[in-house]
C-alpha positions as CSV (number, residue, x, y, z in Angstrom):
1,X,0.0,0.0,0.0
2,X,3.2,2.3,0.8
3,X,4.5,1.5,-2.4
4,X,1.5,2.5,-4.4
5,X,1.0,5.9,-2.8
6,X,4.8,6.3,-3.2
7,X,4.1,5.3,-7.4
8,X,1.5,7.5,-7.6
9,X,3.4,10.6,-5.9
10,X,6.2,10.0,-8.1
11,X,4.1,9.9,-10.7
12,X,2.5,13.7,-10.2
13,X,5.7,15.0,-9.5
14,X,6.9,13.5,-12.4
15,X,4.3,14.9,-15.1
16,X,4.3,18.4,-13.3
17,X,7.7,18.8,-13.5
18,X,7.8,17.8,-17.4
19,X,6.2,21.0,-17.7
20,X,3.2,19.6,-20.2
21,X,0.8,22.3,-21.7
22,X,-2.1,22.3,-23.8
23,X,-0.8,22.2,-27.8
24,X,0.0,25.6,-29.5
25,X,-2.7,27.8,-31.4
26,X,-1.6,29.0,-34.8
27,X,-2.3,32.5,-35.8
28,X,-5.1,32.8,-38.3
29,X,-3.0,33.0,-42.2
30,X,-3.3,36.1,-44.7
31,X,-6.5,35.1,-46.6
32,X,-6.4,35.6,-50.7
33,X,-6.9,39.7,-51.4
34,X,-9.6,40.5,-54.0
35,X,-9.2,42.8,-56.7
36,X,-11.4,44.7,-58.5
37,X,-10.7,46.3,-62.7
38,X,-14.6,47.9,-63.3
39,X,-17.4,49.0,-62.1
40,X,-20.4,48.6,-64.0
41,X,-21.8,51.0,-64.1
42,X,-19.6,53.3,-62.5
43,X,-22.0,56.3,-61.8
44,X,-25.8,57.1,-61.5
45,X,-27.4,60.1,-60.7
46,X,-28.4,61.4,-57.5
47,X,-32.6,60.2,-56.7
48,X,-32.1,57.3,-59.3
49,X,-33.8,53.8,-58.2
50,X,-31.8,51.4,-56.6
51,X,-29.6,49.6,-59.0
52,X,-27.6,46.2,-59.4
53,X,-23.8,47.3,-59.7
54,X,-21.6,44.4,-60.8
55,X,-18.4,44.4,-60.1
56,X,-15.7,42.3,-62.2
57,X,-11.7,41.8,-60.7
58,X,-9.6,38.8,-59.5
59,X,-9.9,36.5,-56.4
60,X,-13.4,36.8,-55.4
61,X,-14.5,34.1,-52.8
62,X,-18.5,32.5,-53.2
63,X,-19.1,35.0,-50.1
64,X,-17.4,37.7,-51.2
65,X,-19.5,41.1,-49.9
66,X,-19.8,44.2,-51.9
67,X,-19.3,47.5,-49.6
68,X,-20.3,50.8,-50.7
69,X,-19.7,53.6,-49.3
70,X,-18.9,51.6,-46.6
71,X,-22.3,49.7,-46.1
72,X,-22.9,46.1,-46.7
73,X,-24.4,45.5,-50.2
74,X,-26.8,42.7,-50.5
75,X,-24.3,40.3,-53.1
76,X,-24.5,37.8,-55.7
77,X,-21.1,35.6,-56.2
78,X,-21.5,34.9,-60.4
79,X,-17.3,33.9,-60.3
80,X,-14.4,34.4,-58.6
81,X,-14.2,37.3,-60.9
82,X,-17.5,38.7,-60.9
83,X,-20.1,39.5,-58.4
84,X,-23.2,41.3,-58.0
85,X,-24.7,43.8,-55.6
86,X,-28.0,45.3,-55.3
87,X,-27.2,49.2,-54.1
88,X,-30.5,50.8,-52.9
89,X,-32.0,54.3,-54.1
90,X,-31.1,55.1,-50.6
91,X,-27.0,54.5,-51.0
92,X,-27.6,57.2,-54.0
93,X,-29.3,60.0,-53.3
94,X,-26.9,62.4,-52.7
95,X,-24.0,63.5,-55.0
96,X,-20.7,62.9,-54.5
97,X,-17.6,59.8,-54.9
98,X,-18.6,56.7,-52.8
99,X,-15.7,54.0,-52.9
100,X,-16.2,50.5,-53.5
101,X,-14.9,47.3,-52.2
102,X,-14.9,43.9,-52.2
103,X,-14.4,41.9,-48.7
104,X,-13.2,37.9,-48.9
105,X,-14.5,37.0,-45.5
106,X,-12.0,34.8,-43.0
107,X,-12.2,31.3,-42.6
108,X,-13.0,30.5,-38.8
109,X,-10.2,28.6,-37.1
110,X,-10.8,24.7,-36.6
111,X,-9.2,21.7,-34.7
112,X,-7.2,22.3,-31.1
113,X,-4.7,24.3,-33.1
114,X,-6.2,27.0,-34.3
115,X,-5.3,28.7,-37.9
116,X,-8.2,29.7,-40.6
117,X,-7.5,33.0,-42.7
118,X,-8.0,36.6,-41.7
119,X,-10.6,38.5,-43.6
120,X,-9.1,40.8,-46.8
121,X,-10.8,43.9,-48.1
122,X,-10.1,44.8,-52.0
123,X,-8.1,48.7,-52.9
124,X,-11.0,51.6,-53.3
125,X,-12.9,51.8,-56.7
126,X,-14.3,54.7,-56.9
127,X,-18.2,55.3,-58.3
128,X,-19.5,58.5,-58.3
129,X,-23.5,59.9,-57.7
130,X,-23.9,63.0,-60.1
């Protein structure tokens, strides 16, 4: 009975002083940045109905977002080098240049180690509300 308290106390000592510690998280990975080359259209006047802008570049991901102006567009994936947004009267009805982008949303981080992709925003097009 001495013996196996002994084992066991040996034993804790043991795996506390091997210094074990849960495994490692990797840090989430640049994801793929989109691109975009036109806007079409690439204007509308100010008080115009709401519109479907498409939007053709490189690298878009099947849930890709359309921003404009900074807001959320409602968006279509077509390719990864088309998609399609539906920009309300209301993102148009007053003049001025309203940049456009293109987000590639991050893949979430699976498994005990951690990892995924960070999320990656597209370089400004600009449309512009006469």
């Amino acid at each position: 009975m001495k013996l196996n308290v002994v084992v066991i106390l040996l034993l804790t000592l043991l795996s506390i002083g091997c210094g074990y510690k849960s495994p490692a998280t990797m840090p989430a990975q640049p994801g793929v940045t989109p691109a975009i080359s036109q806007l079409a259209p690439d204007n509308a006047n100010s008080g115009d109905p709401g519109f479907t802008l498409t939007v053709n570049g490189t690298h878009f991901a099947s849930d890709a977002v359309v921003n404009f102006n900074g807001a959320k567009m409602a968006t279509t994936f077509v390719s990864a080098s088309q998609v399609m947004a539906a920009v309300p009267s209301s993102a148009i009805a007053t003049s001025g240049t309203m940049p456009v982008t293109v987000t590639n949303p991050g893949t979430a981080a699976t498994g005990p180690y951690g990892g995924g992709t960070m999320s990656e925003t597209s370089p400004a097009t600009n449309f512009t509300v006469n």
